[in-house]
N, C-alpha and C positions, 0 to 999 in steps of 0.2 A: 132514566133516559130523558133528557132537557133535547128540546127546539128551541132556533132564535125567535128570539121578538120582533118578528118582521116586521115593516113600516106599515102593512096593512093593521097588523094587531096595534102599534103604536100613533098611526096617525086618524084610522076612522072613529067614524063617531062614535059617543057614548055608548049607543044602543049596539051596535058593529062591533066595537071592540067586547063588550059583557057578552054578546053571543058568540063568538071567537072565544072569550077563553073557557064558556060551558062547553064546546064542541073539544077543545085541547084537553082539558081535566077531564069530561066522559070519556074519550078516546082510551085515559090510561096514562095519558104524557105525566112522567114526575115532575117536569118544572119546564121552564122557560127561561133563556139566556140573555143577558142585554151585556152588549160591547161598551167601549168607553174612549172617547178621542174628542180631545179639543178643538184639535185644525188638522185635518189628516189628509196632508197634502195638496189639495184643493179647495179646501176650507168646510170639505164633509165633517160631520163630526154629530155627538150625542154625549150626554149627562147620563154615566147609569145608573147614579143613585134618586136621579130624580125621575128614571124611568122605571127603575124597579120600584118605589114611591107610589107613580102611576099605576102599574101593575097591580101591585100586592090590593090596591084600594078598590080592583075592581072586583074580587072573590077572595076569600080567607084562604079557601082552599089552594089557592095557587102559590106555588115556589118560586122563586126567582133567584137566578145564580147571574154573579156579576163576572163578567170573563170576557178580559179583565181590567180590573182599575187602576188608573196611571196614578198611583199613590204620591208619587216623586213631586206631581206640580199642584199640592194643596198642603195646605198646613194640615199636620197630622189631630191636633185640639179639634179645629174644626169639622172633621172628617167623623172624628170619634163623636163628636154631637150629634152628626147626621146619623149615625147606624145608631147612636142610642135611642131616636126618635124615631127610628124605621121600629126596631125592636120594641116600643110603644105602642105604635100603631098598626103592625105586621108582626106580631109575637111569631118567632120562628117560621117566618117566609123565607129569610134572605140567607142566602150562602153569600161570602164575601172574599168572590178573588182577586189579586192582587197581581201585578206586571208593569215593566220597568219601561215597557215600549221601544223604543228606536229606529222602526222601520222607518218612520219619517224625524229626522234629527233634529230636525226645525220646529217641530211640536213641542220636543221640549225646549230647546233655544225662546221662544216665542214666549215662554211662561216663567221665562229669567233664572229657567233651570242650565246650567252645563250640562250638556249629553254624559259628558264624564265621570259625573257625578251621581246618574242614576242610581246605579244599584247601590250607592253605600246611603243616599239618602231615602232608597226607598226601608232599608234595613233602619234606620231611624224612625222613621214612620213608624213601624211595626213593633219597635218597642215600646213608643209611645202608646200607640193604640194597643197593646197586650197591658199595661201597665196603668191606661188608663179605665181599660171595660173593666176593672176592679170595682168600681163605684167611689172608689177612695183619691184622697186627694193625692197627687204627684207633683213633686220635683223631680225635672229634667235638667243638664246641662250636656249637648251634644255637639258635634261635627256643625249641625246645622239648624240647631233650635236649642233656645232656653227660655226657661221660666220657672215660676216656681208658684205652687195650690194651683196647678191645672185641676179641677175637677168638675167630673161627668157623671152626674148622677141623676136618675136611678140607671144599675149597672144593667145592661142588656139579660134580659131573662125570659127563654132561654138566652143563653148565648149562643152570638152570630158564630157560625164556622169559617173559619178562613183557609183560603188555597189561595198557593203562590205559585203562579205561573213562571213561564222560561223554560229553555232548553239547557242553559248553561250551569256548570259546578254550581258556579254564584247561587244559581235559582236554585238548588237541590238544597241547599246549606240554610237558603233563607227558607222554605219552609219547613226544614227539619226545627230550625230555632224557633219561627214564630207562629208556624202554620197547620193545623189542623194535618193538613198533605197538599200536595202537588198536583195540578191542573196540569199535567204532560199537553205536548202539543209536535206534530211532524217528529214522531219516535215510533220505533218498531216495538214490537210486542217485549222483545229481550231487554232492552233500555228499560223498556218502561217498569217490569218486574226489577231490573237491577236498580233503579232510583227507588220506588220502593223499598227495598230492602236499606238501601244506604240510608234511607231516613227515618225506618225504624230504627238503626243500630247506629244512628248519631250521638255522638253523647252527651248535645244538649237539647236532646229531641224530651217535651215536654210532656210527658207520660200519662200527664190526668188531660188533657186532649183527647179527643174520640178519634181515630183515625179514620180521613176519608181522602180515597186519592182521587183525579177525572183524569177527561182526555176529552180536547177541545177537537173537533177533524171536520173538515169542510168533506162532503158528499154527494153523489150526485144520485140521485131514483129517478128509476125509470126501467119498466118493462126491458124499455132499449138501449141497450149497453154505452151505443152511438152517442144517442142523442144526450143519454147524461151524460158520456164524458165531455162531449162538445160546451152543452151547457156548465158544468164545473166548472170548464178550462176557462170560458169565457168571464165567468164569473170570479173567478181567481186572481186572473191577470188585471181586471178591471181594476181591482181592489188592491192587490198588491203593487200593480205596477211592475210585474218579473214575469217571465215567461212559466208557466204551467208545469214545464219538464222539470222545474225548482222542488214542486211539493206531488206532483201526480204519487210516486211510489207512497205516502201516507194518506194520500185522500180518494178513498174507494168511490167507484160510479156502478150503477144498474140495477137491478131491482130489490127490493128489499132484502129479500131471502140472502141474496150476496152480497150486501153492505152488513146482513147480520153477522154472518159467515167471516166477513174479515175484519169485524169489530170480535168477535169469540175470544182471540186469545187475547185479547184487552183485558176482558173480564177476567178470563183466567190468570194474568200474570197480577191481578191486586184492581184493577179499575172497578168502581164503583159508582159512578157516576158520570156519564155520558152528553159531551154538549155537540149536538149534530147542528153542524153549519148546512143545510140545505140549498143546493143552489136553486130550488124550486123555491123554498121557502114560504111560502105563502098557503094559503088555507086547504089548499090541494095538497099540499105537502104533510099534515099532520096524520092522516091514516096510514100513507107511509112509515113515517117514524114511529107510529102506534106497533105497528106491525112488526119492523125492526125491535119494538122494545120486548113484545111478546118471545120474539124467536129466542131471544136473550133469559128470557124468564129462567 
């Protein structure tokens, strides 16, 4: 059970952020979440690898899952250096998920990617990076990179896990190929069990992989049914830019006990790992999520 990395945890000071994340790890929280956007729509936006970086260097014990990363608009050589160097210095901190983005077209437009092109260059990405955390040297010649003695050495040990985000076939396919499992996101309990199954019974699903599936869901806590759905809603729409009635039937609001209650059959249908978008989010919000993660135990 992961929380975000709210701007409180990411932007206060030194001594602010180390006592945040002792209060998030005593709680019982498994990890912490960091998003990933360039220019997302208004020119908001964060680095997650260089927050998860930040993160990890503030306690060993803390997890950090990326959800998720716009693989599409970075050279994949590059990328794989950065998670060999997290894996250096954060030996098994970082989950590393992965998402082709699109809510805003111009994000990727802006980084001289074709929207069009996402999904098949993020599946490049990913065989580079599958092919490069070998530690050995590679030749590549693809759709949209070539080279030849890329290598990245020392190979990530442990190795990083990866989850592939999306809703789409597309997404089910790519992390049957390259990924650990599937970060599900605005999917019912049914979906999410039948994706599961479809990427265990893929048959280029890569079998010495550990399997681990999530599910990202924005939530609202509170005692008051009202008040958190008001606040979700608000906070939804802020961000997405689409009216609320788009995702309400996936993102539960009210007190813990009933966000645990309609996260259950999550877990039951193969969920494993849990990333709660809180529309509270901030340091009030972690005893909640503790609570939710207990009901779940």
């Amino acid at each position: 059970m992961g929380t975000l990395a709210s701007p409180q945890l990411l932007r206060s000071s030194h001594a602010e952020r180390r006592a945040f994340v002792a209060e998030i790890i005593a709680s019982g929280i498994d990890h912490v979440f960091v998003a990933d956007h360039v220019s997302f729509f208004v020119g908001t936006g964060m680095d997650a690898l260089v927050n998860a970086a930040t993160l990890t260097a503030i306690d060993p014990r803390l997890r950090v899952c990326v959800g998720v990363y716009l693989l599409a608009l970075r050279h994949p050589v590059t990328v794989a250096r950065q998670l060999a160097t997290l894996a250096e210095s954060a030996p098994g901190q970082l989950i590393f998920g992965v998402g082709i983005g699109g809510e805003d077209r111009n994000e990727i437009a802006m980084c001289g990617v074709d929207p069009k092109t996402r999904g098949r260059r993020t599946d490049e990405c990913l065989e580079v990076l599958r092919g490069l955390s070998s530690g050995q040297p590679l030749d590549h010649r693809g759709e949209f990179f070539a080279f030849e003695r890329a290598w990245i050495a020392p190979a990530p040990d442990p190795a990083i896990p990866i989850l592939v985000g999306g809703r789409s076939s597309a997404a089910v396919v790519r992390a049957a190929r390259f990924a650990n499992g599937w970060l599900g996101v605005w999917c019912s309990p049914a979906r999410f069990a039948a994706v599961v199954a479809q990427i265990d019974a893929h048959p280029d699903r890569d079998r010495a992989l550990a399997p681990l599936h999530g599910l990202q869901i924005w939530v609202g806590i509170d005692a008051d049914r009202d008040a958190a759905r008001a606040r979700l809603a608000r906070g939804m729409q802020d961000f997405y830019r689409a009216p609320f009635s788009a995702f309400e039937k996936y993102s539960p609001s009210g007190s813990p006990a009933a966000v645990a209650e309609f996260l259950r059959p999550y877990r039951d249908a193969g969920c494993s790992l849990f990333d709660l978008f809180d529309s509270c989010h901030e340091r009030e919000g972690v005893d909640a999520v503790a609570e939710i993660r207990r009901r779940l135990a």
